[in-house]
MARFIKOL-851640 format. One record per residue (C-alpha): x, y negated, z negated; residue number from 0. Coordinates in nm, 2 decimals. Layout:
MARFIKOL-851640
X,Y,Z,num
X,Y,Z,NUM
...
END
This chain:
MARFIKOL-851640
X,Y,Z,num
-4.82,-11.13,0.54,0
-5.16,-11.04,0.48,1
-5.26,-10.69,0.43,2
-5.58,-10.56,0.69,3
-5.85,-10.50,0.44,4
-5.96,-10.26,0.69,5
-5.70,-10.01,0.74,6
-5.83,-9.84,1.10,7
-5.75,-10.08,1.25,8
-5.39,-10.29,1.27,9
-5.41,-10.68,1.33,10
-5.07,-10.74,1.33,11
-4.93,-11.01,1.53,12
-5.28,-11.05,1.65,13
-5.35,-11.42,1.61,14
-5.72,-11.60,1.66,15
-5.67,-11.97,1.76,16
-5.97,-12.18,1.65,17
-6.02,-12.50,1.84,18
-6.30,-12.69,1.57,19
-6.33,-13.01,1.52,20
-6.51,-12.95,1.16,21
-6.25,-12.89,0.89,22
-6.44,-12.73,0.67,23
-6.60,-12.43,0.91,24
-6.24,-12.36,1.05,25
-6.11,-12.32,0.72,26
-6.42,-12.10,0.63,27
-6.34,-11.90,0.92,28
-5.95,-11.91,0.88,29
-5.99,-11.78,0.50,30
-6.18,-11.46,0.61,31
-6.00,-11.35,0.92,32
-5.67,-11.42,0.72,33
-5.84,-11.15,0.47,34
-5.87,-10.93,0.74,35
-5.51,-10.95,0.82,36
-5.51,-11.19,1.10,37
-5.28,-11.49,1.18,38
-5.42,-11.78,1.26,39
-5.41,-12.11,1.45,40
-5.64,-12.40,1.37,41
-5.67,-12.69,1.62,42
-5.89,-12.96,1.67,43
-5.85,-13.18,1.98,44
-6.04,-13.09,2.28,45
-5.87,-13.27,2.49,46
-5.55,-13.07,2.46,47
-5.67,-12.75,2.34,48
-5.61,-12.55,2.71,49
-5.27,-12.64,2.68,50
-5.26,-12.50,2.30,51
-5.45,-12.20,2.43,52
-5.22,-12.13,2.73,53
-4.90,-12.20,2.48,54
-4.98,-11.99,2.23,55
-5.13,-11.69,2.41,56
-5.35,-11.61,2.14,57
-5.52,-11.22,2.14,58
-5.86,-11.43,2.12,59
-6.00,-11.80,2.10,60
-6.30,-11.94,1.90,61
-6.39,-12.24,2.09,62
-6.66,-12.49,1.94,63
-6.90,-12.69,2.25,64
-6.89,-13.02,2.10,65
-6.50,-13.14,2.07,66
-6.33,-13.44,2.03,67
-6.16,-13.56,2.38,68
-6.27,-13.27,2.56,69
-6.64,-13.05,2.53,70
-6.60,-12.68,2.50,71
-6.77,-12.60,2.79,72
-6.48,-12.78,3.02,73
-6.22,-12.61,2.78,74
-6.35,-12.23,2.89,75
-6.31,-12.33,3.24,76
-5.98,-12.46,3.23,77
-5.84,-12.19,3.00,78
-6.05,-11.92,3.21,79
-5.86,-12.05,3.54,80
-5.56,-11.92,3.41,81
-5.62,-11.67,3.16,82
-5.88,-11.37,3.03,83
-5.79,-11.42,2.71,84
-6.09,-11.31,2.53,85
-6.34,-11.64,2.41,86
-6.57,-11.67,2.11,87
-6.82,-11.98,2.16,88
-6.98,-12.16,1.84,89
-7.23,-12.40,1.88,90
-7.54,-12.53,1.70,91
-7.71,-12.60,2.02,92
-7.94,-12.33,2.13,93
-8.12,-12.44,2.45,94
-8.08,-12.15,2.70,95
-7.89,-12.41,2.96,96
-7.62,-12.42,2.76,97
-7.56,-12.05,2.69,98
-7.60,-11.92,3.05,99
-7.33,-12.16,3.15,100
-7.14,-12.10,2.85,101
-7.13,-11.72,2.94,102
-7.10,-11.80,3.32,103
-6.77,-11.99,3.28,104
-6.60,-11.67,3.12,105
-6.71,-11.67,2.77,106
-6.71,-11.31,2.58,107
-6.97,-11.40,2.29,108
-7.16,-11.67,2.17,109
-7.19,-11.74,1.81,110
-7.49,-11.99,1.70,111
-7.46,-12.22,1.41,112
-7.51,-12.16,1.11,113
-7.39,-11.83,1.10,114
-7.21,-11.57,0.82,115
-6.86,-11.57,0.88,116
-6.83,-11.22,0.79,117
-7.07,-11.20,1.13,118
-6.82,-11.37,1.32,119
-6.48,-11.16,1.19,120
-6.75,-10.85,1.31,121
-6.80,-10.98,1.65,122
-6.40,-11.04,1.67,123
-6.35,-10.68,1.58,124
-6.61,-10.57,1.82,125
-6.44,-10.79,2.10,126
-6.08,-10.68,2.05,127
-6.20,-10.29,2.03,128
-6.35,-10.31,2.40,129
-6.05,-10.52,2.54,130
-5.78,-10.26,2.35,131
-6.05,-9.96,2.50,132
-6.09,-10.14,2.84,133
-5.72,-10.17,2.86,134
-5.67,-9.82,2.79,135
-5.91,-9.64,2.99,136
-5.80,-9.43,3.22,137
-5.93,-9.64,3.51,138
-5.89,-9.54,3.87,139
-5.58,-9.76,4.07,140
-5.86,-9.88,4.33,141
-6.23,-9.91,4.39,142
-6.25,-10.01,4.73,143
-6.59,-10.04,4.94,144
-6.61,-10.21,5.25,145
-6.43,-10.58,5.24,146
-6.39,-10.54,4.87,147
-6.12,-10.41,4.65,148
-6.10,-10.41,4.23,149
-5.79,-10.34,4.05,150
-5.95,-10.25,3.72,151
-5.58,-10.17,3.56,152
-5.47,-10.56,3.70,153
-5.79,-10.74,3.63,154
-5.75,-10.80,4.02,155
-6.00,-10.82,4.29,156
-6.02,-10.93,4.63,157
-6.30,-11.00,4.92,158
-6.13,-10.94,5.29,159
-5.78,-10.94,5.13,160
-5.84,-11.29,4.96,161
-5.80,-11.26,4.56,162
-6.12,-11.36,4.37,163
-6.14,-11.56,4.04,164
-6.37,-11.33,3.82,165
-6.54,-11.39,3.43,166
-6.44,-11.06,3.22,167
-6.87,-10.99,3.27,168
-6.86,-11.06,3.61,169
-6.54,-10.81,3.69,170
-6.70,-10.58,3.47,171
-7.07,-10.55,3.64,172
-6.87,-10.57,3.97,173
-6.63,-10.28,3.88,174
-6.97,-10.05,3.77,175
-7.11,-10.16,4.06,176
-6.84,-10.03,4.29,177
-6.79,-9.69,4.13,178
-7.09,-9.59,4.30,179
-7.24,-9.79,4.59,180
-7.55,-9.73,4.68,181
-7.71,-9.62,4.32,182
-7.93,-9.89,4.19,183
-7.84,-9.99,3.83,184
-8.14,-10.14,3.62,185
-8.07,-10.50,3.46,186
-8.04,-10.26,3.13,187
-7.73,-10.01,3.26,188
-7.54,-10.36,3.41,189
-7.59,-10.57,3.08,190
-7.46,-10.24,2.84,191
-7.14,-10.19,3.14,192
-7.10,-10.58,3.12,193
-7.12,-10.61,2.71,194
-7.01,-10.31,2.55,195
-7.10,-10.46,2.20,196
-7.47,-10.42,2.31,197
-7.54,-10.76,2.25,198
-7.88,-10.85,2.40,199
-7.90,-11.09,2.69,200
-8.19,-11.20,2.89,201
-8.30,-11.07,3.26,202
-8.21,-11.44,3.34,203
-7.87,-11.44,3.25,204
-7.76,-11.09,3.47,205
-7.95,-11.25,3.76,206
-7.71,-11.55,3.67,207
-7.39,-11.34,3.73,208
-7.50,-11.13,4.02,209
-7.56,-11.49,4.20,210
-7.23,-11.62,4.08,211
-7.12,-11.30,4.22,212
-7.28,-11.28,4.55,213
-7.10,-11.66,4.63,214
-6.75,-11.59,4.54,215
-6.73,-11.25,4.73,216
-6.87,-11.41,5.03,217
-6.54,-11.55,5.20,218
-6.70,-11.68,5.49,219
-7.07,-11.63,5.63,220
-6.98,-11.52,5.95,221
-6.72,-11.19,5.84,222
-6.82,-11.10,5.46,223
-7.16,-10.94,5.43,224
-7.39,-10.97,5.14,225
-7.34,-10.63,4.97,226
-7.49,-10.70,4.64,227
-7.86,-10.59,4.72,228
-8.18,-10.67,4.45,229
-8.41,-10.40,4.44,230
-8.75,-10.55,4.35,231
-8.87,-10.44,3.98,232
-8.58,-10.22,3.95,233
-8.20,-10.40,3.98,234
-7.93,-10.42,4.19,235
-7.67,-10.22,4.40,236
-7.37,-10.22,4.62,237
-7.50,-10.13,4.98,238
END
């Protein structure tokens, strides 16, 4: 077994599956986060790498977009479906397209190629430090406003008793958004409660989630409200 080379932190038994079709980045990647202690599990198919994923339980994924059998993009939904494992996303294709929907279909980072694979063993870290802080926050049992109920302990929320299908970014903006309806929170305030590694996203890509938002919390037209309120120049709130 490999000793951490950083000893704050304990990786043991945490293993990183990387689904990558290109031998010679996975191994890259495999040599340094087995330096830093980490198991890990390459794979290279697209086409079955949910069912890898969902075998394996891995503490977090990086996925490569382009994949044999299957594209990465259709690999985040179908392993998001039915898990919040944490997702890394490497891809050498930049366009903004591609990265909103990326991050819209539950992805937790996105890595650009080329990159420094020390970089990418950083953003791991960073990733794994929220989730383990996230997990062990002392959250309330239940935010509850109106139709609406989140379960930040379970990773649980439902719209007029009906359980909702969140991202990790979308439960996250939700839940910060429910622990005090009616204050307005400025795109800035949503993207640091959304991505606690301060990553910068664009104005574009919050608007993205609060849409995403705004359809699956509406159950029907006619009994669910529209509770997620823009606030012109300024951001959004829970009204």
């Amino acid at each position: 077994m490999n000793t951490p080379a950083n000893g704050n932190e304990s990786t043991v038994s945490q293993e990183i599956l990387i689904i990558e079709d290109e031998l010679k980045i996975a191994r890259l990647l495999e040599e340094f986060l087995q330096a830093e202690g980490f198991s890990v599990h390459l794979h290279a198919d697209g086409a079955s790498a949910a069912k890898v994923a969902l075998t394996r339980k891995p503490t977090l994924i990086i996925l490569d977009l382009m994949l044999p059998g299957k594209d990465g993009l259709s690999v985040c939904r179908e392993i998001r479906n039915l898990s919040n494992v944490p997702i890394i996303m490497l891809t050498a294709r930049v366009d903004e397209i591609d990265r909103l929907l990326g991050l819209e279909l539950g992805a937790d980072d996105y890595i650009c190629k080329p990159f420094s694979p020390r970089e990418v063993v950083a953003r791991v870290r960073t990733i794994l430090r929220r989730t383990r802080d996230y997990q062990q926050a002392p959250d309330p049992e239940v935010l509850q406003y109106r139709h609406l109920r989140v379960y930040p302990q379970q990773f649980k929320c439902l719209a007029a008793d009906t359980e909702v299908d969140l991202t990790p970014v979308e439960f996250r903006m939700l839940a910060t958004l429910m622990s005090s309806p009616g204050r307005v929170y400025s795109r800035e305030k949503l993207m640091e409660e959304a991505y606690s590694d301060y990553r910068v996203v664009s104005d574009r890509t919050i608007d993205s989630h609060i849409k995403n938002l705004r359809r699956k919390l509406t159950v029907s037209s006619d009994s669910t409200p529209d509770l997620l309120k823009s606030i012109y120049g300024v951001g959004y709130k829970l009204e």
